[in-house]
C-alpha positions as CSV (number, residue, x, y, z in Angstrom):
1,X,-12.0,4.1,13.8
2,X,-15.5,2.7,14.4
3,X,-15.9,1.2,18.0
4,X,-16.4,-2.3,17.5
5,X,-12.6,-2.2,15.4
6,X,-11.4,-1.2,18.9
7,X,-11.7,-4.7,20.2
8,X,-8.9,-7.9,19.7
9,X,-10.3,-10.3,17.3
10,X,-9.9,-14.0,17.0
11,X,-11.9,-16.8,14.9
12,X,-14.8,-18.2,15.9
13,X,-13.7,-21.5,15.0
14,X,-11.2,-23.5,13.4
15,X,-10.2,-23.6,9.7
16,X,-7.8,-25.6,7.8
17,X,-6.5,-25.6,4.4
18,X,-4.1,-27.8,2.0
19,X,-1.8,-26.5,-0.3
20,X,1.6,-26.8,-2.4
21,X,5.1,-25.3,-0.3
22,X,6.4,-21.9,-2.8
23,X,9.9,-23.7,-2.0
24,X,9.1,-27.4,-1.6
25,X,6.6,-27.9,-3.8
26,X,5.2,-30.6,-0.9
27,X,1.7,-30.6,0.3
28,X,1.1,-29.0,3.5
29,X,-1.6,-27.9,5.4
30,X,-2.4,-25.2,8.0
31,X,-4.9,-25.6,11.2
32,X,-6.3,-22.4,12.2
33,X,-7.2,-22.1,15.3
34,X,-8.9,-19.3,18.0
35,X,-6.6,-17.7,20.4
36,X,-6.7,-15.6,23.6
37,X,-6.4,-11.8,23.3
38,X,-2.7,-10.7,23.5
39,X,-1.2,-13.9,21.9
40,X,-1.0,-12.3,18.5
41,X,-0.6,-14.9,15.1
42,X,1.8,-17.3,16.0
43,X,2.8,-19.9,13.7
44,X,3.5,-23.8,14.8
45,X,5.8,-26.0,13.4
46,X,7.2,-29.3,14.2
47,X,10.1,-27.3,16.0
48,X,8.1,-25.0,18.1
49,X,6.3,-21.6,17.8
50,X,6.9,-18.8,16.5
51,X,5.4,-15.2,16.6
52,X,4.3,-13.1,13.6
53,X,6.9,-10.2,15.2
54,X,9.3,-8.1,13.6
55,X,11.9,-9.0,16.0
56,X,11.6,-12.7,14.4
57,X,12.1,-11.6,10.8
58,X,15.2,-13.9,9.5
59,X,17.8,-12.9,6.7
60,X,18.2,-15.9,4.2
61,X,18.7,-16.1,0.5
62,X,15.0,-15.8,-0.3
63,X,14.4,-12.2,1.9
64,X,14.4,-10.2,-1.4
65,X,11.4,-12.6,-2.6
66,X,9.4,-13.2,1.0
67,X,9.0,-12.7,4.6
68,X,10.7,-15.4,6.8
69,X,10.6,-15.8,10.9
70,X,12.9,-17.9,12.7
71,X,12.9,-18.4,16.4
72,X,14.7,-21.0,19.0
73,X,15.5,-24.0,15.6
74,X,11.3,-23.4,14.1
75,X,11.2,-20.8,11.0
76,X,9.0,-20.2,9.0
77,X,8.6,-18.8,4.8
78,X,6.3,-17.3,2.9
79,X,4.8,-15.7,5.9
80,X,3.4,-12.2,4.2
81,X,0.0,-13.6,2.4
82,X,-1.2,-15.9,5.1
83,X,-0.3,-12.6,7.6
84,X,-2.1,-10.2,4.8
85,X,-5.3,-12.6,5.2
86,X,-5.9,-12.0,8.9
87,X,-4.8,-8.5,9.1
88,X,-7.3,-7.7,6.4
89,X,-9.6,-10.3,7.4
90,X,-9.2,-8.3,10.7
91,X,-8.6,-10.9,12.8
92,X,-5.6,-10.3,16.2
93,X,-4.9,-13.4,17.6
94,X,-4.5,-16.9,16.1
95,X,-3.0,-20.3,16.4
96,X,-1.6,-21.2,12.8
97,X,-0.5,-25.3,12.8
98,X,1.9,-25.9,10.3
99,X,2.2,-30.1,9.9
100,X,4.6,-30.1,8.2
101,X,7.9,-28.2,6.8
102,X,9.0,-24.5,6.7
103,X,7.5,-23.2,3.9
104,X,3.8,-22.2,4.2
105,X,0.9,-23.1,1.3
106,X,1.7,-20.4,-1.6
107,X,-2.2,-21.4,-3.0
108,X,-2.6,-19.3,-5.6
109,X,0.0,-16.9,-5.1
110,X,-2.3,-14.3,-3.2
111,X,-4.3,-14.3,0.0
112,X,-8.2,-15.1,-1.5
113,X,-8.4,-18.8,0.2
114,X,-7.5,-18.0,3.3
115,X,-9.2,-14.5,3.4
116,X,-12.5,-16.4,2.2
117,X,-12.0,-19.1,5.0
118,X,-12.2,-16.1,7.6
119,X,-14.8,-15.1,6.3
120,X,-16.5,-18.1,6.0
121,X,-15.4,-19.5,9.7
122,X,-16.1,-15.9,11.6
123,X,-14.2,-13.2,13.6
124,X,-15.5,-12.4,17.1
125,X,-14.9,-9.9,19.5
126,X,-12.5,-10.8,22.5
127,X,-13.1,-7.5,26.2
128,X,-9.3,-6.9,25.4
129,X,-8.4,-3.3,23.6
130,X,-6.8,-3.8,20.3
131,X,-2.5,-1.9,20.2
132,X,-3.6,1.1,17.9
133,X,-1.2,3.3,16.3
134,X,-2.5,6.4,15.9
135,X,-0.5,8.5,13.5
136,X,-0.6,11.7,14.6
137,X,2.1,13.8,12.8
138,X,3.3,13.1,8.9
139,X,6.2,10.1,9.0
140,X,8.1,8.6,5.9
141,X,10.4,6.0,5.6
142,X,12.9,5.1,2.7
143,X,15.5,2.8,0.8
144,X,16.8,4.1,-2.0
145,X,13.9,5.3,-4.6
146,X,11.1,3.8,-2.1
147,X,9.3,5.2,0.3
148,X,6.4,4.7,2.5
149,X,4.4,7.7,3.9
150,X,2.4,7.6,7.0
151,X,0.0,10.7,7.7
152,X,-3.0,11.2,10.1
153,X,-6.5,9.9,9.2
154,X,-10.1,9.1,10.4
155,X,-9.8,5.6,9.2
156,X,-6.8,3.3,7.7
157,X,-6.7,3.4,3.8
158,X,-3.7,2.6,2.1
159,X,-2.8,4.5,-1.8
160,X,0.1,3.1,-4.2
161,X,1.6,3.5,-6.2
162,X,4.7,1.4,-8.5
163,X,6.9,2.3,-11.4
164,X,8.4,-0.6,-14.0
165,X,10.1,0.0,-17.3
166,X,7.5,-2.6,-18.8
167,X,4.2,-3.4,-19.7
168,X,3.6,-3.0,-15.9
169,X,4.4,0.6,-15.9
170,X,3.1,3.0,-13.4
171,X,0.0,2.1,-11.8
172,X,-2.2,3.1,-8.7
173,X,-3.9,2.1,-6.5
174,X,-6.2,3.6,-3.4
175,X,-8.5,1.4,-1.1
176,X,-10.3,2.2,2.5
177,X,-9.7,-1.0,4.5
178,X,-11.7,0.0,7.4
179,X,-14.0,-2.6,6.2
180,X,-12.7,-5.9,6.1
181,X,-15.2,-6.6,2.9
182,X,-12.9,-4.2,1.0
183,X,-9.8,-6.4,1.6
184,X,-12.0,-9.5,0.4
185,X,-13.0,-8.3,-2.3
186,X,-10.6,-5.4,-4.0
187,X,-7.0,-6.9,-2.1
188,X,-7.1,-10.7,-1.4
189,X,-7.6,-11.6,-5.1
190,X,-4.2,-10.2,-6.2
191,X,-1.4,-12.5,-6.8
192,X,2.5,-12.2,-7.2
193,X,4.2,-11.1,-10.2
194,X,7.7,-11.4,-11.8
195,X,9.1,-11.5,-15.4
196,X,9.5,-13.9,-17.8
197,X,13.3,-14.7,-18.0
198,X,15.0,-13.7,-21.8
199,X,16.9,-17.3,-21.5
200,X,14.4,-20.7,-20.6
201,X,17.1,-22.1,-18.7
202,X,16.7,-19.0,-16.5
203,X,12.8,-20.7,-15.9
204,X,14.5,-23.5,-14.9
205,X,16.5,-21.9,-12.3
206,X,13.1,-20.1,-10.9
207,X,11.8,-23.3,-10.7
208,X,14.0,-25.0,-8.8
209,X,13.6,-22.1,-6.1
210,X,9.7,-22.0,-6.5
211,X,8.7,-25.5,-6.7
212,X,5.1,-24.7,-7.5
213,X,5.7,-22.9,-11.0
214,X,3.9,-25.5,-13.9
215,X,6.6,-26.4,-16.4
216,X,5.0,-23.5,-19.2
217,X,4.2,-19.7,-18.5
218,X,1.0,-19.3,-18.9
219,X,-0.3,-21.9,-16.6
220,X,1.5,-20.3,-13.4
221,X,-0.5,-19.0,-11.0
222,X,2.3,-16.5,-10.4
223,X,1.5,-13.4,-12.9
224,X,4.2,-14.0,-15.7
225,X,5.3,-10.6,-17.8
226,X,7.5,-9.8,-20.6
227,X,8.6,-6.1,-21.8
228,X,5.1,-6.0,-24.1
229,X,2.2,-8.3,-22.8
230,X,1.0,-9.9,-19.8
231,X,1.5,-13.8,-20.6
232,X,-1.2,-14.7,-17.6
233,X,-4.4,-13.6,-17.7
234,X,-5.1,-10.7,-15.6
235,X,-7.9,-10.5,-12.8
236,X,-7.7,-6.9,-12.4
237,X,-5.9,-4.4,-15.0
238,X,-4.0,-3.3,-12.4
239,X,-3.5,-6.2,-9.9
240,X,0.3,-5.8,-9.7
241,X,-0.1,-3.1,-7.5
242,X,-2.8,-4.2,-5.4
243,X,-1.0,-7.1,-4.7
244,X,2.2,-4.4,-3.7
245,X,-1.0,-3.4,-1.1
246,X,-1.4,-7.4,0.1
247,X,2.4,-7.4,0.8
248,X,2.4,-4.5,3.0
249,X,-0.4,-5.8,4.6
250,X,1.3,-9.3,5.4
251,X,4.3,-7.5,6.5
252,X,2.8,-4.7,8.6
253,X,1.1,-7.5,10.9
254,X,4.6,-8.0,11.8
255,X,4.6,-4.2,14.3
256,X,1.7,-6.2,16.5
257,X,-0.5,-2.7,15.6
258,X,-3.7,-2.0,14.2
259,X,-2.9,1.7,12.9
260,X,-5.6,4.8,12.6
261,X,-4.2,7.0,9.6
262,X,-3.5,6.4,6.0
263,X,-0.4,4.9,4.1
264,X,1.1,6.2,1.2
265,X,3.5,3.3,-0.6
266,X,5.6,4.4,-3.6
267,X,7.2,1.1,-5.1
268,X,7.3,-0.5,-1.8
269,X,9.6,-3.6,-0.7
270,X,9.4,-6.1,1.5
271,X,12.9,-4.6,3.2
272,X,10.9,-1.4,3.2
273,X,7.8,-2.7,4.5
274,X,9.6,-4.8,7.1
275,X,11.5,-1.6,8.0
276,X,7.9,0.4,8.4
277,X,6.6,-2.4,10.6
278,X,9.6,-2.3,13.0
279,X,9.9,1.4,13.4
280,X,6.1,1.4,14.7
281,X,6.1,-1.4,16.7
282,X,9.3,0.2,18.4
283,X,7.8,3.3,19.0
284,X,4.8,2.1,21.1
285,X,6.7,-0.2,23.0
């Protein structure tokens, strides 16, 4: 790990950005602003605060789809893509400002706004030492046919790898995110993915959950499938699994560690991930 990456981080400056709720469908926007060293990303709502921490991870109806934190009446959803943003982006410690609501700006369904604000606002250094986890022996977590694979490294790439029984199929995917340009440019682009129900009522129903799918298929930003062809238009041949990548990302932020090694995902989860994140921000503490 190069020695500047050994530093907290914060923004330079503030950002802010407008978008459409996954589950309200309501405009909402986020102010992003700089924060000491030590105060992690901790999102603001009209409730209160609340701290990207695994400890804050609630259980709801909508855990198998996203990443929702809860603490003393303020929650927050969708929390994984913003969180994938400024863990890739490389940035420690921030204020996110919520103005309104629960449920965070889905965008586009992947982290490229926010990763491109970062870039675009700044990261500077803070005299505090980043919470490394160096991985110094082979680990491995699982659930059921999942797993995810920690071993020792000189610097933090991630492989993975996913299996459908579709037109997804198996696909790979390896990517050095020492550099935060990497993440910009080969991570932050990729969005969600799900497939398209056999019955339309059944689009119905995932509409009323996701209140920012378009009333047809093909004009979702979400990546629509069936069991033979893609019905969006693809931005990488294999951005399902990169996007697997930007959820473990998002979800990892939730240990409070920056980690020095390399992380193997085999059809990875948020449970899973969620599971990862806790086990190594237990172990350091």
């Amino acid at each position: 790990m190069k020695e500047n990456n050994l530093l907290q981080t914060t923004l330079k400056s503030k950002f802010s950005l407008t978008g459409l709720g996954a589950f309200t469908g309501k405009k909402v926007t986020i102010n992003c602003y700089p924060a000491k060293a030590d105060e992690g990303i901790v999102f603001k709502t009209e409730k209160g605060k609340v701290r990207a921490d695994w400890r804050n991870v609630r259980e709801s109806k909508r855990h198998y789809h996203t990443t929702e934190l809860a603490l003393n009446g303020s929650s927050v959803t969708t929390t994984e893509h913003i969180l994938s943003a400024f863990y890739g982006m490389g940035v420690d410690n921030v204020l996110i400002e919520i103005d309104k609501g629960f449920s965070l700006p889905i965008f586009d369904a992947s982290a490229r706004f926010v990763a491109q604000k970062i870039k675009n606002t700044g990261v500077k250094h803070l005299d505090t030492p980043r919470r490394i986890f160096t991985v110094k022996e082979p680990l491995i977590y699982r659930q059921k046919e999942s797993f995810i694979f920690l071993v020792p490294g000189k610097d933090f790439r991630v492989h993975a790898m996913i299996d459908f029984p579709n037109i997804i199929g198996i696909q790979r995917y390896s990517v050095n995110l020492e550099k935060t340009e990497n993440y910009l440019k080969e991570i932050s682009f990729a969005r969600t993915f799900f497939s398209k129900p056999i019955k339309k009522e059944s689009w119905e129903n995932y509409r009323r959950e996701f209140k920012i799918l378009s009333d047809d298929y093909a004009d979702s930003d979400i990546i629509v499938y069936d069991e033979k062809k893609f019905i969006s238009k693809l931005r990488f041949k294999n951005e399902p699994v990169r996007h697997k990548i930007l959820d473990f990302l998002g979800d990892f932020a939730l240990s409070g560690r920056r980690i020095k090694g390399e992380i193997i995902l085999y059809k990875p989860s948020h449970a899973l991930n969620r599971e990862v994140a806790k086990a190594v921000g237990k172990l350091i503490d």
